[in-house]
C-alpha positions as CSV (number, residue, x, y, z in Angstrom):
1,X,93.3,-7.4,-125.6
2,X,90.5,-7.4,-123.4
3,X,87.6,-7.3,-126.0
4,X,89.1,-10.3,-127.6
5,X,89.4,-12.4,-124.8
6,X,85.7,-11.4,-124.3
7,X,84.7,-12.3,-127.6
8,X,86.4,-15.7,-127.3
9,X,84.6,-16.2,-124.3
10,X,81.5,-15.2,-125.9
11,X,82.1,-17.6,-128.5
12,X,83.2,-20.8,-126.2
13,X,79.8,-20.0,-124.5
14,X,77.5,-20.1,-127.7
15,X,79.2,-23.4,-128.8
16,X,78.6,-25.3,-125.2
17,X,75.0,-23.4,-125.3
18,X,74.2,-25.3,-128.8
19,X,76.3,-28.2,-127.9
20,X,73.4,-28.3,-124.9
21,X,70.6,-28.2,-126.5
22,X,71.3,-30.5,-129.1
23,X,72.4,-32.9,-126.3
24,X,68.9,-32.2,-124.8
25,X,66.9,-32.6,-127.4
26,X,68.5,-36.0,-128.8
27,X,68.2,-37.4,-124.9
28,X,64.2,-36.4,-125.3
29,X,63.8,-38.0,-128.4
30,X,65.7,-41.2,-127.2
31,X,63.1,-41.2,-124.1
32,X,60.2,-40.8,-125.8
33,X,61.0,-43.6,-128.3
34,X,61.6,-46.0,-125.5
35,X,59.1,-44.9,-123.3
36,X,56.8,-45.6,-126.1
37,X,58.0,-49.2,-126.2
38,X,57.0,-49.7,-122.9
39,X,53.7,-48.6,-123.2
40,X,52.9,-50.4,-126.4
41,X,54.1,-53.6,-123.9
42,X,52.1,-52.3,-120.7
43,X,49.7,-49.5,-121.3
44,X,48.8,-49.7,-117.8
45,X,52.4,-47.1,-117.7
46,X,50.6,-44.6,-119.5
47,X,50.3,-41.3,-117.4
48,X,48.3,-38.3,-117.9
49,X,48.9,-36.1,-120.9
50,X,51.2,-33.2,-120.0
51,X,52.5,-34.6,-117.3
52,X,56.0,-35.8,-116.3
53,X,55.4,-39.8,-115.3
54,X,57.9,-41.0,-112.5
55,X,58.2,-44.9,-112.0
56,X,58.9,-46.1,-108.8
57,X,59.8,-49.1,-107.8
58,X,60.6,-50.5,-103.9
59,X,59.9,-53.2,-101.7
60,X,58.1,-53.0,-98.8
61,X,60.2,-53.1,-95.6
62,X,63.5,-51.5,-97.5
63,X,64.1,-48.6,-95.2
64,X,66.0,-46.7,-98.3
65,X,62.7,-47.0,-100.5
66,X,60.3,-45.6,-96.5
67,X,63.0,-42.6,-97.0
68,X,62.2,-41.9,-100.8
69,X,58.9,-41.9,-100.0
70,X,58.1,-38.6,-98.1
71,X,59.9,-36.8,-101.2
72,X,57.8,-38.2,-104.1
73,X,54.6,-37.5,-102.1
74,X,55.6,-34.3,-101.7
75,X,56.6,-33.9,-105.1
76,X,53.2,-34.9,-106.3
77,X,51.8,-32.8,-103.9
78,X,53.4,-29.9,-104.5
79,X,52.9,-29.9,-108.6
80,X,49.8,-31.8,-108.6
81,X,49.1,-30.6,-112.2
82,X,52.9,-31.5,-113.7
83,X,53.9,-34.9,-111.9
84,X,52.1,-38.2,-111.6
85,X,53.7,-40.9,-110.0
86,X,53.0,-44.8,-110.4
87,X,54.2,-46.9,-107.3
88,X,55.0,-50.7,-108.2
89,X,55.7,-52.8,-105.0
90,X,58.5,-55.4,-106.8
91,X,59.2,-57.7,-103.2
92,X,55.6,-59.3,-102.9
93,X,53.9,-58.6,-106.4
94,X,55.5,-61.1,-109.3
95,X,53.9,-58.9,-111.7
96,X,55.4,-55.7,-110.9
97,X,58.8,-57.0,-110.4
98,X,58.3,-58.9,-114.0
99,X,57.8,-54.9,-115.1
100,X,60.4,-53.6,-113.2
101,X,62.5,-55.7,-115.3
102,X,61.0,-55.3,-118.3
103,X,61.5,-51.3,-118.0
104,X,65.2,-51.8,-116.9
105,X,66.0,-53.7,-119.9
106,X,64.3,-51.3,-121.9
107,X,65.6,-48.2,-120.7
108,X,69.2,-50.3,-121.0
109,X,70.1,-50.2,-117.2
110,X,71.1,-53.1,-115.0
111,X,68.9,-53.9,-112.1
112,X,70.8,-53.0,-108.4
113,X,67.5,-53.0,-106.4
114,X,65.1,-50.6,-104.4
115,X,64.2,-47.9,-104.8
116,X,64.6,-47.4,-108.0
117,X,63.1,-44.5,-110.2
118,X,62.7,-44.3,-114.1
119,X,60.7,-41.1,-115.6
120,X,59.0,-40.2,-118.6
């Protein structure tokens, strides 16, 4: 009795273990083929090769965007070789909240406000 319950749970665990990776790769794929849009629209997005690109996007004065802060700076300190961060100010810069927008719609997500972080 035992070594079948064992084996069933052996089984359930192999089928959410595929179930997971197929999950994970599809969600890749789906990122890299809009992430790619973007950058075709604004290559100024493009990061360094190898290296996982985090979007942020706050206003200056928003007290919830002053507390993200300290953690993506020590994020990119910390794994200087693996992360690169691009800041976009969206209150006082037309441009950047034009590509805030623009990455939002992209990436299919409803604008809310600041801070606001998209990675690729």
């Amino acid at each position: 009795m035992l070594k079948k319950r064992i084996l069933l749970i052996s089984i359930i665990l192999g089928f959410i273990a595929v179930g997971f990776i197929m999950l994970n790769n599809s969600k890749t794929d789906d990122i890299d083929e809009i992430t790619g849009n973007i950058i075709l629209e604004y290559p100024e997005l493009m990061g360094e090769k190898n290296k996982l690109v985090i979007y942020f996007f706050y206003g200056e004065g928003c007290s919830h965007c002053a507390n993200q802060k300290p953690f993506l700076e020590q994020l990119e300190q910390t794994y200087p070789d693996k992360i690169e961060i691009k800041r976009y100010e969206t209150w006082s810069n037309p441009e950047n909240a034009e590509l805030f927008r623009y990455v939002a719609s992209v990436y299919e997500v409803q604008i809310r406000g600041v801070p606001t972080t998209f990675y690729r």
